[in-house]
C-alpha angles and dihedrals in degrees: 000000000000096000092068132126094205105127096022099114110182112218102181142025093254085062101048089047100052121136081234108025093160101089086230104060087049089057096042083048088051094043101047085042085054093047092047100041089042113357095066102031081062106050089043095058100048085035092244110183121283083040101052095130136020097254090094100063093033101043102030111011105042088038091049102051089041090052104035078052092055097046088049088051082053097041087058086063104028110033094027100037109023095227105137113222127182083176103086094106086060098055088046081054101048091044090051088051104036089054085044097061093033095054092039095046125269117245125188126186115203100177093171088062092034104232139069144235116239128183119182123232118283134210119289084244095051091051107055092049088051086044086063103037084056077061102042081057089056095042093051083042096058084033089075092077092056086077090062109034143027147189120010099008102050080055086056083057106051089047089049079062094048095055081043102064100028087063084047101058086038102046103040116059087202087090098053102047086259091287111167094229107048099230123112141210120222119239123255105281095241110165104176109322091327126108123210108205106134131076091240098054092040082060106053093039084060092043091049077051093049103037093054086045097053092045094047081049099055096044095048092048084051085059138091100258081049086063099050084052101061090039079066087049094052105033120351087186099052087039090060087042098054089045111277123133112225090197103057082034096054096035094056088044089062099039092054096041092048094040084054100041078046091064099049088046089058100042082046083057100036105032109021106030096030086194125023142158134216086288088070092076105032121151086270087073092057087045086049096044087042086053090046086050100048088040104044089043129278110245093023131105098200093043082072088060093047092044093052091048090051090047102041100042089043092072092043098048087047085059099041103040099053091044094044085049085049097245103116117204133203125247091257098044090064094038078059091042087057095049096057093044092049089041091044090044098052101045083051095048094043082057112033102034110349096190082068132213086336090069091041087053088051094043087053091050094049092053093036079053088047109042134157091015114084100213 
């Protein structure tokens, strides 16, 4: 009963086309905004249970916005486009380094010309948009394929990104300001004049990233290049019929969805890791961000909240349950435990609802909207 729209009379177009046009979900969005942008600042800073100690922001919630960012930059590709993409690590990558050079001073040496290009270091924010339009580049560059092939293939593509650029970072110390070791530190988070240094901090500068992001994306897919997108999705055939390009559509698909998996890519480097190395963004990273996407919901923002949830509780509950039972388990036994459930997951949710728990989310509210009546 306290799910209802009776009462809710809509006066103007602007109301009928709100993102949240129930009452509500405009008052739960307003609530859990309210509990992450106070709520948990302030329990973390007079280590209020359940934030004791720090494990929770580093381990759940950092982890969590980074990642729910990145698998919004890949359902905008994949769920809203169709355009399948194992890539996804690569572009986090590109984004991490790009940021990295960028924030630490680019140098570059052309002794055939005998000089070199220097560009002084920029601002930690700077750097991580540009971080992400170097991505977006890449991502438009590895797009031009997608007009002429689909499906697996494309997907064979964008992997063969993915090994690309992992043997890049890996292979050429420019990237990583020539350290022996190839791994990198991430400069001081100065953001004019403000230094980010504590968790708590580090979290809400990743919630402000991930809040404006979301928004943008919403907005953009409501438009009209967000419907071309999903005509694409549909029938590329009937889309180019009825007037749409697939180039310019497909290409933009993959410039948004890499300049925002760029940014995450850069906030995983600069706020969670803090110092990382090639590893970081292996192609288990795209294979995670693709599972967030199919179980959250394809074609649904708040199904990449949902899917990173999913992913990144699954592990911890596998480690918690069987010792509180008393009925440790090896490391290996629950990496193989995770696998089954996601697999298993996955094969269910392709069958049974292929837009995933999203769609499940959506079906629940309109019952819940319609109850007690049956139509």
């Amino acid at each position: 009963m306290l799910y209802r729209e009776a009462g809710q009379f809509k006066t103007t177009y602007a109301e009928d086309m709100a993102i949240f046009p129930v009452r509500q979900d405009r008052i739960v969005l307003a609530v859990l905004l309210g509990i992450a942008f106070i709520g948990v600042p302030v329990l973390a800073t007079f280590h209020i249970w359940p934030f004791r100690s720090e494990y929770l922001l580093w381990a759940i919630l950092l982890p969590f916005l980074i990642l729910a960012l990145a698998a919004i930059g890949t359902n905008i590709l994949v769920g809203y486009c169709g355009q399948i993409s194992l890539g996804s690590g690569a572009f986090m990558a590109i984004g991490a380094y790009s940021a990295y050079k960028l924030a630490t001073g680019v140098h570059i040496p052309l002794g055939f010309l005998g000089f070199a290009i220097s560009i002084p270091p920029l601002p930690v924010l700077a750097s991580i948009l540009l971080g992400g339009l170097m991505a977006a580049c890449v991502g438009i560059l590895f797009g031009i394929p997608s007009l002429r092939i689909k499906g697996l293939y494309l997907a064979v593509a964008t992997l063969a990104a993915q090994f690309f650029f992992d043997w890049v970072f890996l292979r050429i110390p420019w990237f990583t300001n020539y350290a022996p070791s190839g791994s990198v530190n991430a400069p001081v988070l100065d953001f004019f004049g403000l230094v980010v240094r504590t968790p708590v901090e580090r979290y809400l500068l990743c919630l402000l990233f991930v809040v404006v992001i979301a928004v943008l994306a919403k907005n953009l897919i409501r438009s009209n290049l967000g419907r071309q997108w999903m005509a694409i999705r549909d029938m590329d055939i009937a889309a180019e019929l009825i007037g749409i390009r697939p180039l310019y559509a497909k290409l933009t698909a993959f410039a948004v969805s890499s300049f925002i998996v760029g940014v995450a890519g850069a906030l995983w480097a600069f706020v969670y890791l803090g110092s990382w190395e090639p590893l970081a963004f292996s192609i288990d990273r795209s294979l995670e961000l693709l599972f967030m996407v199919i179980i959250g919901g394809l074609g649904s923002i708040m199904g990449s909240f949902v899917g990173a949830a999913f992913i990144l509780i699954v592990p911890i509950l596998l480690n918690l349950v069987p010792t509180e039972l008393g009925v440790p388990l090896s490391t290996e036994t629950i990496t193989h435990f995770e696998f089954i459930i996601f697999g298993s997951l996955i094969c269910y949710l392709l069958i049974k609802e292929p837009h995933g728990f999203a769609r499940l989310i959506s079906i629940g509210k309109e019952k819940l909207r319609l109850w007690p009546f049956p139509y």
